[in-house]
N, C-alpha and C positions, 0 to 999 in steps of 0.2 A: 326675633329668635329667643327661646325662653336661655336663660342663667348668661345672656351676654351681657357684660358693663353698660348701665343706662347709659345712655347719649344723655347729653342736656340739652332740654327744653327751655326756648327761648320764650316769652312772651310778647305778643303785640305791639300790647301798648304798655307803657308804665303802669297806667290807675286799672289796667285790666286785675281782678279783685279772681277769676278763674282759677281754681285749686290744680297743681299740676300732680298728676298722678305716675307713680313706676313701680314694679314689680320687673326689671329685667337684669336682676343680681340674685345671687345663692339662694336658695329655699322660696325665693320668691314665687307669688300666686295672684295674677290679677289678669283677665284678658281683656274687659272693656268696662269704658266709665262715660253715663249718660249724664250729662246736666241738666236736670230739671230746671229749676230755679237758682237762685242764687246762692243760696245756701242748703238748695236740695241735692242730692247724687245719685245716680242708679247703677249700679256695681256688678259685672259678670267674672264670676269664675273659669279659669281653666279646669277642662275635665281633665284628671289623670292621661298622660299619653298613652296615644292610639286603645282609649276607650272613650263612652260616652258618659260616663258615670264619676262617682266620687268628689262630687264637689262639695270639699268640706273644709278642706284648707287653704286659711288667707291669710298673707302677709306679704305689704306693700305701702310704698312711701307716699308719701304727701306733702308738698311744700307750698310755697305765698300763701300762708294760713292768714287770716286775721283773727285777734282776741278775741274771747267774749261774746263772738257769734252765735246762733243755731243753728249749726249746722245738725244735716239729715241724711243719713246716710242709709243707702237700701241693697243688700245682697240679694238675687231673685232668682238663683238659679241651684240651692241646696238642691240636692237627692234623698236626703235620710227625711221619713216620716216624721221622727221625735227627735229632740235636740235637749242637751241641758242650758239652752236660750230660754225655754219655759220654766225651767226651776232655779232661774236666778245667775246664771252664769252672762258672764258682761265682756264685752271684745278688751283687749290688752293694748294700749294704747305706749309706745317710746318717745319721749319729746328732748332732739336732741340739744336745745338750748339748757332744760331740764339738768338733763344730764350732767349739759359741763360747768352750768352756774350751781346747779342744788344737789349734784351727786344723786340724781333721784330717777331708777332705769325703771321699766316697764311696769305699770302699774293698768287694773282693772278701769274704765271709765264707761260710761253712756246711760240712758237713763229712757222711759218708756222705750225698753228694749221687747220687742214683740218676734217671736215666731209665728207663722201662719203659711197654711198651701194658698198657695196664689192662682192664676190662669194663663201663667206661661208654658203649660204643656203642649209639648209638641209629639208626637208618633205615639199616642197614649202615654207618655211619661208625663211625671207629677212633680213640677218644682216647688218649693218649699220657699218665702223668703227670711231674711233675716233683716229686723232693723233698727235703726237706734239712733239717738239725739246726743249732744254734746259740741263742748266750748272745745277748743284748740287754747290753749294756757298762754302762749305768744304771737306774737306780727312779725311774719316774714320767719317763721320755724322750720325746719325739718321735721316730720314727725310719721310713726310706723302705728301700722295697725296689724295686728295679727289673733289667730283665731287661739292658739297658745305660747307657752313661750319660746321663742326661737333656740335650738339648738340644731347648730348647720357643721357640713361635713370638717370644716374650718376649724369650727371650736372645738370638734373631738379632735384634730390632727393639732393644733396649738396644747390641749388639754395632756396628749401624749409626749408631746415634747416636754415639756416641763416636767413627766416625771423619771424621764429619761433622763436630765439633766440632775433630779436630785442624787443626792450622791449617798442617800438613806435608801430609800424608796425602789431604787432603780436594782438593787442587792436583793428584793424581793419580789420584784416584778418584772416579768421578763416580757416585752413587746416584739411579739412574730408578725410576719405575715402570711393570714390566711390563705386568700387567693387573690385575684385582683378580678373586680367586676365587670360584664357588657363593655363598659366604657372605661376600663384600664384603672380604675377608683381601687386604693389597697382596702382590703377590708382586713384587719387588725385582730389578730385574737391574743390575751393577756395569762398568763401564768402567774399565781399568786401566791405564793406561801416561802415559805422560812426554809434557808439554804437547809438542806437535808446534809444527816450525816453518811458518808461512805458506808455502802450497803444495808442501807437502813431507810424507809419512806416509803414502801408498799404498802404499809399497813394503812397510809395515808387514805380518806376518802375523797372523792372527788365531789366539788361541787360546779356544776355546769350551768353559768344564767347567759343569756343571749337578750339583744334589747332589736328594735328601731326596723322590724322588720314592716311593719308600715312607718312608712316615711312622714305623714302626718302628726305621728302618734310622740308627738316632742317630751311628752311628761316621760315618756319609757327611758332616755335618753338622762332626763336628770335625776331619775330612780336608781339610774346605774352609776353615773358620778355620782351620787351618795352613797351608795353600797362600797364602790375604790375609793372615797375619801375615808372612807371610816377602816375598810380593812390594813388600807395604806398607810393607817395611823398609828401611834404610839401608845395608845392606850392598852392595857394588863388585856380586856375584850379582842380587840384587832390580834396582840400575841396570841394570844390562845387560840381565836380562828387559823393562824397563820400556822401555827403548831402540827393542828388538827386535821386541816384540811388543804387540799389543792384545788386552788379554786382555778378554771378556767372559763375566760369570757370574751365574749363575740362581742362588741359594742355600737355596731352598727351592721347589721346585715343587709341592708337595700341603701348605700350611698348614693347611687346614681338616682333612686327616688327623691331624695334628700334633697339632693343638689337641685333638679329640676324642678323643687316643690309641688312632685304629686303627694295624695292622701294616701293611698294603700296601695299601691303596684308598683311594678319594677320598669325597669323604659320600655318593657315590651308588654307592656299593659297586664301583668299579671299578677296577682296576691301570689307573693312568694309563702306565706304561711298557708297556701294548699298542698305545696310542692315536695315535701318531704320526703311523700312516697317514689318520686320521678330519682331518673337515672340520668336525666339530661344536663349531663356535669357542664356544658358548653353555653346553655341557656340558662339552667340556675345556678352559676357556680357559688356562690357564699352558698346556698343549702346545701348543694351537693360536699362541698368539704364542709360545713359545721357536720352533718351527720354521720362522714366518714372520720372526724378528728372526735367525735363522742365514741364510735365505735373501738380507735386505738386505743382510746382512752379505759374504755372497759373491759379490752385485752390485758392490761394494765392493772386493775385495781377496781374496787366497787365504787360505784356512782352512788353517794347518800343523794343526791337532789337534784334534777333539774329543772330550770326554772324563766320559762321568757315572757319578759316585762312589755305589755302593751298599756297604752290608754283607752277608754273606754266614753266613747260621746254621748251616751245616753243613759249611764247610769252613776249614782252617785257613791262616795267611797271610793275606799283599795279592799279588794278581794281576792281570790285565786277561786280558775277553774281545776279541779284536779280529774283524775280516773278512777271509778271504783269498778270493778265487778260486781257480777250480782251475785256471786257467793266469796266474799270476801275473805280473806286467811285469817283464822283466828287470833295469832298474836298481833297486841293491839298497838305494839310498835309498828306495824307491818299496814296498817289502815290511812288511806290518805288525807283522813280526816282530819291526823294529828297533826300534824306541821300549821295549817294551818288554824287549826283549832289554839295552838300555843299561840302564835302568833298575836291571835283577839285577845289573848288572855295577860302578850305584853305590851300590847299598844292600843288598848280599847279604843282610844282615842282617834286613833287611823284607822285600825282596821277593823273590817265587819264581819263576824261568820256568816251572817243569818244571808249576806248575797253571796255567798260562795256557791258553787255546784259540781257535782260531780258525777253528772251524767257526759256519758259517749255517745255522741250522736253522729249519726253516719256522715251527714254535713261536713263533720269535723275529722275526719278520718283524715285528713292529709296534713294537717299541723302538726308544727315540734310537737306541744304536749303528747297526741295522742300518738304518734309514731315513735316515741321515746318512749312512752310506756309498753309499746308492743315488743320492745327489743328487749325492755326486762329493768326499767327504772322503775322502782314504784313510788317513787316520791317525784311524779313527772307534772309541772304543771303551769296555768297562764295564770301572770297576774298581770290584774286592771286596776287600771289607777284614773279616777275621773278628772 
């Protein structure tokens, strides 16, 4: 049963050398492991619940390692056509002796790392594998493999404790709860700005970011603990955001994905970022109240931004999709181009204009961006982060 506490596996014999495998803890992703040879493996993915598709996120334990081996590891059951496996991207490896001798957590590892369509298609589907070589650092290790960095429904609930407890912090952040998901999971949304003075804070704009609505998509997750460390900080910048603006944020919208380590669905096998446009407050509920908590919100006071953070497995950089029209309003505050156009202009470094986009495609009609832009945000939009 997936996210239940591994059992422990016994071995044989002593000198048995067999790598033991688990994936049946938080975010976890593994359904079966072949042994080829002795130091070869053949690795199946869970698909997303009650679908057949999305196999894209791995992460899962490994123990009786021995040093210095070649070991070969093969995943053979991808979905996606193109992967950034072809342009240099390497599995993320945890080694927990690592850890508590050299302070040293999740690091990039593997080498003749190869993508390619294979001949395991079944009912005309096209699996994709992934594979790669590398050493285990110790004998007798614990050690994680994962497809990005882990961030589980845990470390945002530990992550909110702590600033609930600070006795700075907590005077400007005010932790609700939004609704509670499918499976009874709170989903959290954050209040951010500087105690307002008596009768005064309308004029406030609202800025609305939402993350982790696929559950695969881990970088979206620590896009957004950067954005709260920075505004939650003491820096002249943070104050003046905090002055300026009301920030409110959604920080995990599909926990129950999370938790069960699917890639993009909810436990009821669906891309919540279609859902926007549904009324079905009982099957979507975090979309159904994010949309209705932007809606009071805009009874309230104008929305300068909204903005939900995914990751992006096939392309490289941080971008934003935004909305244009095709007769766009003259003044040139008012064009969606700016924000992120500043944006490249203050972090060249990170961010890219030239992959940004901002066409509407019918496809897209049912995502936050473009249903936040329908109700009247014009600075509505997704950013990707590779």
């Amino acid at each position: 049963v997936r996210g239940r506490c591994p059992l422990k596996q016994v071995l044989h014999q002593k000198e048995d050398t067999t790598l033991i495998f688990e994936a049946r803890f938080e975010s976890g992703n593994l359904q079966k492991v072949v042994k080829i040879n002795e130091f070869e493996y053949q690795l199946t993915l869970h698909t997303d619940l009650y679908t057949s598709r999305h196999t894209e996120w791995y992460y899962f334990q490994v123990s009786n390692t021995q040093a210095g081996m070649p070991y070969h590891f093969t995943i053979v059951n991808f979905t996606m056509y193109n992967s950034l496996y072809r342009c240099g991207l390497r599995p993320l490896l945890y080694s927990e002796a690592d850890a508590k001798k050299h302070q040293v957590g999740w690091r990039r590892t593997g080498n003749e790392i190869k993508y390619y369509k294979n001949n395991a298609g079944q009912g005309g589907r096209q699996y994709f594998s992934l594979t790669w070589t590398f050493q285990f650092p110790h004998d007798c290790d614990t050690c994680y493999f994962a497809h990005c960095y882990p961030y589980t429904y845990s470390n945002l609930q530990e992550y909110l404790v702590d600033i609930s407890k600070d006795p700075v912090k907590s005077k400007f952040c005010k932790i609700h709860i939004l609704c509670h998901s499918l499976a009874g999971n709170t989903v959290y949304v954050l209040t951010v700005t500087n105690p307002l003075q008596s009768g005064k804070g309308t004029e406030r704009k609202a800025v609305i970011l939402t993350a982790r609505v696929h559950p695969g998509e881990t970088n979206s997750s620590w896009i957004m603990k950067g954005i709260l460390d920075c505004i939650l900080g003491d820096s002249d910048k943070a104050q003046l955001l905090r002055d300026k603006f009301i920030f409110k944020m959604v920080l995990m919208l599909n926990p129950d994905g999370v938790i069960v380590g699917n890639h993009r669905c909810s436990l009821t096998g669906q891309d919540l970022n279609r859902k926007y446009r549904s009324n079905m407050k009982k099957v979507f509920p975090s979309i159904w109240h994010t949309r209705n908590m932007i809606k009071r919100v805009m009874k309230e006071r104008d929305v300068f931004l909204y903005c939900d953070i995914h990751g992006h497995n096939r392309k490289q950089n941080v971008f934003m999709y935004g909305c244009e029209r095709k007769q766009q309003a003259k003044s040139p505050c008012m064009h969606p181009r700016v924000f992120p156009l500043l944006l490249s202009k203050s972090c060249p470094d990170k961010f890219s204009f030239p992959d940004c986009r901002f066409k509407v495609q019918k496809s897209k009609e049912g995502t936050g961006r473009v249903v936040m832009w329908k109700m009247g945000i014009n600075n509505s939009y997704t950013l990707e982060a590779s």
